[in-house]
N, C-alpha and C positions, 0 to 999 in steps of 0.2 A: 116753539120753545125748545132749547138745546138741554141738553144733558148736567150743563152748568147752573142756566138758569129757571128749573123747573122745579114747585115748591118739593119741601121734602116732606114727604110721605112715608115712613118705613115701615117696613112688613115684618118688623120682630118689636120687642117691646121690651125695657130694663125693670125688673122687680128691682122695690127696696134693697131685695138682700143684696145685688151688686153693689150698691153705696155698703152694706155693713160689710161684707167682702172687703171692698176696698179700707175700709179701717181698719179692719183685724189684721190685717198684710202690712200698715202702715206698725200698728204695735207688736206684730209678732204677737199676735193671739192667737189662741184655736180656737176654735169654734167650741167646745169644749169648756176653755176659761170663761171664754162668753154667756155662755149659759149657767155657768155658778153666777157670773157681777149680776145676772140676769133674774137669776133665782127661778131658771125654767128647765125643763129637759132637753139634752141632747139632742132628741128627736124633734122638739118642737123648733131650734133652732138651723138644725139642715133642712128644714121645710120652708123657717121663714127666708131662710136664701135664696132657697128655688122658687120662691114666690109660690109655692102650697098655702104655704100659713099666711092670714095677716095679720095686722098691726091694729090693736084697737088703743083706745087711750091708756090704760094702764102700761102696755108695750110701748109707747110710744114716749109715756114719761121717762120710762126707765133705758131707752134709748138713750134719751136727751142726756140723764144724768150720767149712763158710761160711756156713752161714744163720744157726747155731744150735741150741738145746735139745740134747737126745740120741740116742743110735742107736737108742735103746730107742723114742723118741717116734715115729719115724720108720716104723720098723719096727712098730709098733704101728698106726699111722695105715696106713700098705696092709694091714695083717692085716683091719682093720674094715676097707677098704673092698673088699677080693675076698668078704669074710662078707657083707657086703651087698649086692654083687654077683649071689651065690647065690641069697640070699634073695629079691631082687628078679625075676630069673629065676623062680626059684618059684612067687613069686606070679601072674606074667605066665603061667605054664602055668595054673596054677589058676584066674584069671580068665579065659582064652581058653576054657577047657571051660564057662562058666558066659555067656558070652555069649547064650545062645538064651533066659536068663533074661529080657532085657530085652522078650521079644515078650512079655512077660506085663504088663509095667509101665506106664504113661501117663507115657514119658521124654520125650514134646516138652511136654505140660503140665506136669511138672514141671521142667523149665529154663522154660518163661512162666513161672512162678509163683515160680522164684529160689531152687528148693529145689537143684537141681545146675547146673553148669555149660552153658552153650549150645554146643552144637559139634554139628558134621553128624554124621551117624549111620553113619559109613564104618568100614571096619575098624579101621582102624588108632588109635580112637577109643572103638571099642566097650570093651577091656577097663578103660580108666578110669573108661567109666559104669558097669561093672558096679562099680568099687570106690568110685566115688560112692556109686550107692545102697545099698551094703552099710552107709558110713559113716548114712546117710539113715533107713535101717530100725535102725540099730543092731545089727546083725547081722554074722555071720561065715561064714554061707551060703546061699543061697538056699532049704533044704531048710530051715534054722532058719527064715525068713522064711515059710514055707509051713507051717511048724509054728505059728508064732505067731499067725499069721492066721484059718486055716483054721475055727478056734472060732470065731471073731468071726463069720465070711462065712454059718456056719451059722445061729448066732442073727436073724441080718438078717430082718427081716419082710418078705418079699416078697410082691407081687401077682403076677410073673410070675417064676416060678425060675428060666426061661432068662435073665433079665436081667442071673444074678449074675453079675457080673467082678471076683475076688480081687485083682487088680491096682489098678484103680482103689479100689474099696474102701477096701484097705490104704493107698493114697500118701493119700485122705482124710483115713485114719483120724490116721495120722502127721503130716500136716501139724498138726492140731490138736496131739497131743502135743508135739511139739516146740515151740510158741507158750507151751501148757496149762504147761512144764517153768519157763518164767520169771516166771510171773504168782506172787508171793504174795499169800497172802489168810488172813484170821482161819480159825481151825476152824469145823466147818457148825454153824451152831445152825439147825431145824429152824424155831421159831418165829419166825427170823428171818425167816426165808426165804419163810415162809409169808406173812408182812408183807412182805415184798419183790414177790412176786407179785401182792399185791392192788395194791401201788402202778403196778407195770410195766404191770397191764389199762389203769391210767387214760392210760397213755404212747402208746398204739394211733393215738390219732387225731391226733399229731405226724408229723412229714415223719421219714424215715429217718437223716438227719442230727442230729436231734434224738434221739431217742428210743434208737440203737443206744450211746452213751455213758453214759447216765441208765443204763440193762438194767444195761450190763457194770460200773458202781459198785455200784448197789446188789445185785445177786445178790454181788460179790466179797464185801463188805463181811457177806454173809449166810454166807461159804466157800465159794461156787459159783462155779467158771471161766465167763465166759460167750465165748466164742469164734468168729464169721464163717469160716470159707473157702469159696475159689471153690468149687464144683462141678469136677465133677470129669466128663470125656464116660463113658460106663459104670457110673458107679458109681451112679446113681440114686438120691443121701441128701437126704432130709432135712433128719433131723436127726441127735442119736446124743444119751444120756444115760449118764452112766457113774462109778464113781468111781475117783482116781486113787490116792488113799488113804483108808484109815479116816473122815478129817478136810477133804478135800478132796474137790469133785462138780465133773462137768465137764459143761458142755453146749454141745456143738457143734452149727451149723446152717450150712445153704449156703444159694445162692442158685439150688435148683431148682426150677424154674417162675417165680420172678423178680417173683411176687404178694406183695402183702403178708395177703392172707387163709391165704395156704400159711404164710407166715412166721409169722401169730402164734396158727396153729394148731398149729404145728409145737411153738413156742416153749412154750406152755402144756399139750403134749403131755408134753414133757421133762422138763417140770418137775414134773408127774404122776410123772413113775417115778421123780425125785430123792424126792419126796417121802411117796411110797407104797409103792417095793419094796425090792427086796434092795438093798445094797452091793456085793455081789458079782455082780450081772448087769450086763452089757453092752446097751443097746438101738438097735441102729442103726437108724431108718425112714426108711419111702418115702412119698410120698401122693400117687399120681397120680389120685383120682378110682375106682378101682374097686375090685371085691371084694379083700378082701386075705385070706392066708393068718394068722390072729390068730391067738395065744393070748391067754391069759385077761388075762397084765397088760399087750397092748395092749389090749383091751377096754376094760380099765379105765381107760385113761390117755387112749381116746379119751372117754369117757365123762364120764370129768372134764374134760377142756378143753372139749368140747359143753357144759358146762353153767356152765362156769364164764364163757365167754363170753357165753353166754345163757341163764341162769337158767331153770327150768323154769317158773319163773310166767308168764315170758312168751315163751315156745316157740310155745304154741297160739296165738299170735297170730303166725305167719311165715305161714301160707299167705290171710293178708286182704294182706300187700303183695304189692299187684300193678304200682306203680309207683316211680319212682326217688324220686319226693317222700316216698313213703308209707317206702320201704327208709332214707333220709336222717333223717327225725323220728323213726322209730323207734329208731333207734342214734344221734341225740343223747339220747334218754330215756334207752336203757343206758350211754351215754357211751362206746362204742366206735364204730370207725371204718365206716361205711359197706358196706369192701368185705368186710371179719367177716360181716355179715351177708349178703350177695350171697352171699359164699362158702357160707354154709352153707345157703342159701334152695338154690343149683345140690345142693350134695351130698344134699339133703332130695328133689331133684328138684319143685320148685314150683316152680320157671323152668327156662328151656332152659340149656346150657351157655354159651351165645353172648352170653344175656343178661345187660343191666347192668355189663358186663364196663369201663364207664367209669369206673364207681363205686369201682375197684380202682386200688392205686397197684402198678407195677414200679420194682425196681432190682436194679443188679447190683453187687455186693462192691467189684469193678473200677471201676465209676462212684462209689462211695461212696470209695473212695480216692483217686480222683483227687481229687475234690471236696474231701477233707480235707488232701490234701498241698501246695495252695496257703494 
């Protein structure tokens, strides 16, 4: 549920006196006159504004007869506002107990990123972020939020399992969904898509500027979300491939490690399990370079972008480059970018990690948006 369509709930509450406010500003009254047609005191009247005082039926007659409407109106208007009063009460206990929730959550990167409010992290501040993010997760409790997740955190292909942080993860994860919730796009046709990807390999060797618009047309245009967010500090993604219906496939990617050889391994990774497995699996990945904890359909999804980047014909020919000219003419022959192959020459282990590392292009989400929002 988006921001648009999520019921409303407010966390402040209008006393009667804004409605008599508002009248007295319509006649140019004081508060003062009001209290003589009223026949009460001054003071009793700046309280019933601030909703101090209420409205029993005798107030509420004599409302009717100088403001207007009825006793009924009147009377009905303080009834809802000590009911939400309560309510608001309520929630402010039930939030104050749910505070300790936010040591789990990346609440200063999600205010940089514009997904909650920016406000210092002080008490008296705290139970709003918890009902931020409640509205954020979509969610009604943090235990729900921990239910919803907790599948997801487990699926994660991790290298190191001490890495995993359900927090960062999940604000990841929801960031995409909530972007994923406004994009329409035709139903997935498979063949399309498969033409989509052969087109997207040739887009490699464009600047990131070019090439992240061309992606996100043509996978839509196939039914596949294709979606950027930042990174996120803990959550160590990727990428994620998933679907969000039947007829709709998402694939999210961040900007971790900030290489374009991670990106459009990443990229061709994803699209491997859009295009290979279940509908109903989740794949969130990592690729830092070392042994990873697989199963069988990351195997296979690394296995396919291995080869779909470079073809098996001309594999056996990676460990004769041994210079940056030889790494350059060989991937204008495959028509991929340069640092594709450096990257996969380091993961092959034929060069060091260190090496060729110029032949790679960086960027970050954040620079890609500045750049596009002039």
């Amino acid at each position: 549920m988006t921001e648009l369509t999520r019921p409303f709930t407010p966390d402040w509450v209008s006393p009667p006196g804004d409605t008599i406010a508002d009248l007295l500003e319509e006649r140019q009254w004081t508060q003062q006159q009001l209290a003589q047609h009223l026949e009460c005191s001054n003071k009793y009247i700046s309280q019933l504004i601030e909703g101090k005082a209420s409205i029993d039926e005798t107030i509420a007659l004599k409302l009717a007869q100088v403001l207007g409407s009825t006793a009924q109106f009147w009377l009905n208007r303080e009834t809802d506002y000590r009911s939400e009063l309560v309510r608001l009460q309520e929630e402010e206990k039930r939030l104050q107990k749910w505070i300790n929730w936010l040591e789990k959550l990346p609440v200063k990167e999600l205010m940089n990123q514009g997904a909650i409010t920016k406000c210092r992290m002080d008490a008296t501040n705290k139970p709003s972020l918890v009902r931020e993010l409640l509205y954020f997760f979509d969610i009604s409790s943090p235990e729900q939020w921990s239910n919803n997740y907790k599948e997801m955190a487990v699926s994660f292909r991790r290298t190191h399992q001490e890495k995993s942080d359900i927090g960062a993860v999940s604000s990841w994860i929801r960031l995409g969904e909530i972007e994923a919730e406004e994009i329409e796009c035709p139903e997935y046709r498979k063949e399309k898509f498969e033409k989509a990807v052969r087109e997207i390999r040739a887009l490699t060797i464009l600047p990131v500027q070019d090439f992240i618009p061309q992606i996100q047309q043509l996978c839509r245009e196939a039914g596949v979300v294709f979606i950027l967010v930042p990174s996120i500090s803990k959550a160590h993604i990727s990428g994620m491939a998933r679907w969000l219906n039947t007829n709709k496939a998402l694939i999210q990617i961040s900007d971790y490690g900030k290489r374009n050889d991670r990106f459009w391994f990443t990229f061709f990774h994803e699209s491997a399990h859009i295009l290979l497995h279940s509908k109903q699996d989740i794949f969130l990945d990592e690729f830092d370079g070392e042994e990873s904890l697989e199963s069988e359909q990351e195997r296979q999804a690394n296995q396919w972008a291995r080869e779909f980047l470079i073809p098996n014909q001309h594999s056996n020919k990676l460990d004769q480059l041994k210079s940056k000219e030889s790494v350059i003419n060989f991937s204008k022959r495959l028509g991929i970018h340069p640092g594709i192959v450096v990257g996969r020459l380091q993961k092959d282990c034929l060069i060091e990690q260190s090496q060729m590392n110029e032949l790679k292009t960086t960027f970050s989400i954040d620079d890609l948006e500045k750049q596009n929002s002039f």
